[in-house]
N, C-alpha and C positions, 0 to 999 in steps of 0.2 A: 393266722395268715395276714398278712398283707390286706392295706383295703385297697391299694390301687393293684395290687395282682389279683384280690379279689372281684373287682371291677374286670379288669380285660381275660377272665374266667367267666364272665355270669354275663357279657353284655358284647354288642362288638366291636367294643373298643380297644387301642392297643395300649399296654402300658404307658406309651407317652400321653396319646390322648385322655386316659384315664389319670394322667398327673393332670392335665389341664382342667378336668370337668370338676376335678376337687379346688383347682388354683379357682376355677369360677363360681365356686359356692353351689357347684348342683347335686351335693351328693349328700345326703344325711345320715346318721346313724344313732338310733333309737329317737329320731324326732331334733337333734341336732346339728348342727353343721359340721363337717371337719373337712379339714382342708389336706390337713395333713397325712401324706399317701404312706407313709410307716405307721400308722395306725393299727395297733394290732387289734384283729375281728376274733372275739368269742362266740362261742352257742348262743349267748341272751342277745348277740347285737343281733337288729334288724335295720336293714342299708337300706334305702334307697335313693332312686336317681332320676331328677327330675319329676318325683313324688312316686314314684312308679318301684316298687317292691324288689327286690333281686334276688335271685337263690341261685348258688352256684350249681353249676352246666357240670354231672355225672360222667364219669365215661360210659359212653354208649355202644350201645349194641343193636345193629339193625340187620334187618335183611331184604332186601329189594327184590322185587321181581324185571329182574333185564329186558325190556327189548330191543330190537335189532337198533342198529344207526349209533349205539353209544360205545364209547368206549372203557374200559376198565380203567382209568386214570385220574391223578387228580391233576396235573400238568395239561394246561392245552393241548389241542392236536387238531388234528382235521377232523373229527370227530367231536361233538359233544362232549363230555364226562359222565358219567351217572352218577358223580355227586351232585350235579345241576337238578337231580329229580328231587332231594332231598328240601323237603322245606323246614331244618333247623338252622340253629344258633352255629358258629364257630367251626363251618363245614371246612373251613382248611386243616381242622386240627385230625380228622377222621380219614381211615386208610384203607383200601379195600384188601381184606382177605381173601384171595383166590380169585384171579381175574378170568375172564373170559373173551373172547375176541369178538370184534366190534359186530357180526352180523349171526354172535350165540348167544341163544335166550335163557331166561330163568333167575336161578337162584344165585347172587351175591351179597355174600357179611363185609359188614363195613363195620367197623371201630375204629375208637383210638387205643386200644388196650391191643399194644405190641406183643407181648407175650402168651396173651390168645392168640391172636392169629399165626404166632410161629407155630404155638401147638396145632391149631389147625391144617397147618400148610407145610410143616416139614417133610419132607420126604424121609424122614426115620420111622415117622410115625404113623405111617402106609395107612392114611385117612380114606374110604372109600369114597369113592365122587361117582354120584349117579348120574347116567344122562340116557335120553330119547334121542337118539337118531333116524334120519330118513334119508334113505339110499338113494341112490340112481337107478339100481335095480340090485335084487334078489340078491345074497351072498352065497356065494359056491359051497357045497357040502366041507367041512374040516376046518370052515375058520373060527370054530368053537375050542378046537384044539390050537388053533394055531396061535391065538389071543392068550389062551391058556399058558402055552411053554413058551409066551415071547415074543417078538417082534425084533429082529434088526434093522431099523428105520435109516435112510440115507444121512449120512452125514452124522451118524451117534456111533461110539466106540461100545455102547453096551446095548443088550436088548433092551425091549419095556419089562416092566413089573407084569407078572402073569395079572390076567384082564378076564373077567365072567362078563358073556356075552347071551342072553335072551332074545331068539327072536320072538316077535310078538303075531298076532292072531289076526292078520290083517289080509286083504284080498291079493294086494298087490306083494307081497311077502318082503316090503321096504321097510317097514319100521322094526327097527332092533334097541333091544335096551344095554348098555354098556356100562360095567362099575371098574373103574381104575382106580389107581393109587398112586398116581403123578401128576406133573400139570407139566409137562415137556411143551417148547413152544410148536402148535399147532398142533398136539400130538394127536389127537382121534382124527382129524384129516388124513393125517399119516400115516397110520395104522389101517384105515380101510383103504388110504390110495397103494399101500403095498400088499392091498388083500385083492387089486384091479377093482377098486370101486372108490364111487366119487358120494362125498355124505353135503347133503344136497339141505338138511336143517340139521341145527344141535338145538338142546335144549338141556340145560342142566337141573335135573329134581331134588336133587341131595347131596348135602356134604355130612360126612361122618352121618350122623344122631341126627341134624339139622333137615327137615322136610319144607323146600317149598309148599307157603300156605295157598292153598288153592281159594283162600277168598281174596287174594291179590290180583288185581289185572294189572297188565305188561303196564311198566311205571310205575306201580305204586311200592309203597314198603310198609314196614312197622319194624316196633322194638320186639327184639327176641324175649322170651321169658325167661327167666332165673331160670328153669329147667332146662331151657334150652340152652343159655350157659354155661352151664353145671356139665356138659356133656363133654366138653370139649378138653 
């Protein structure tokens, strides 16, 4: 590799500026100077810059715990980003796999590894996505069936993907757990607003294999493990 591509890789700096830090004598390799930014780096070099060590930046694999006020984006907006929670290196290079809208909580993967998150997020690949919902009130007997065979939602030429619908054990009989296989925009609004009901929180617990860690509080994240990789 390149030592000035290896620089605006391992630091945040941009190729240009990485030609200047070597044009300024800040960069060493194996305890030498080099200026020069087509430097080809081996296994045995050890860089550094400014005396300070470098190791090139992996592609990562995170998963963040959402909450409400942010947005799924890495492009500004009226909202926040939830890359803004992230306290790494090189956060423009990182893209969120499976977004969720600005006031649903929980689980979001972020990488730079495009071809996981296709696999994650294709609509071929009917990935189940869990979430906790909480109603307005109680759901009408048959919308177990009805989530089952489909949904014709306003404004979509085809139904939804059949949808397993859990209601849960609760007094007020508002909390239901829902696994789909799409990410349609708004679509679980959608599906209870043509079931006469209005979903009042979301919260997403799981993509495919991947379990929000329950040692997460809303804002924080970590790196996925190899296992949890391997799933997808």
């Amino acid at each position: 590799m390149r030592l000035d591509r290896f620089l605006s890789e391992s630091t945040e700096l941009t190729r240009s500026l990485a030609k200047k830090a070597l044009h300024r004598g800040e960069v060493e390799v194996n305890g030498d100077v080099v200026k020069n930014a087509a430097f080809k780096l081996g296994d045995e070099h050890v860089v550094r810059w400014l005396g300070e060590p470098l190791a090139r930046i992996g592609v990562r694999y995170l998963m963040l715990n959402k909450p409400a006020g942010y947005e799924c984006t890495t492009r500004p907006g009226r909202y926040p980003s939830v890359i803004e929670l992230l306290d790494v290196a090189k956060r423009g290079r990182l893209h969120i796999a499976g977004r969720l809208d600005v006031d649903t909580t929980g689980l979001v993967l972020i990488t730079e590894d495009g071809q996981w998150s296709h696999r994650l997020t294709s609509p071929r690949r009917r990935c189940d996505k869990h979430y906790l919902v909480t109603l307005a009130r109680p759901l009408a007997e048959g919308a177990e069936t009805a989530l089952a065979e489909g949904l014709m939602l306003e404004g979509e030429d085809k139904p939804t993907l059949p949808a397993r619908l859990e209601r849960l054990d609760d007094a007020d009989g508002v909390r239901v757990r829902l696994v789909i296989q799409e990410g349609r925009f708004h679509q679980i609004k959608r599906m209870f607003a043509s079931l006469d009901n209005e979903v009042v929180a979301l919260h997403r617990e799981r993509i495919g294999e991947i379990a929000l860690d329950p040692a997460l509080a809303a804002g924080e994240w970590r790196e996925l493990t190899q296992a949890e990789i391997d799933t997808v």
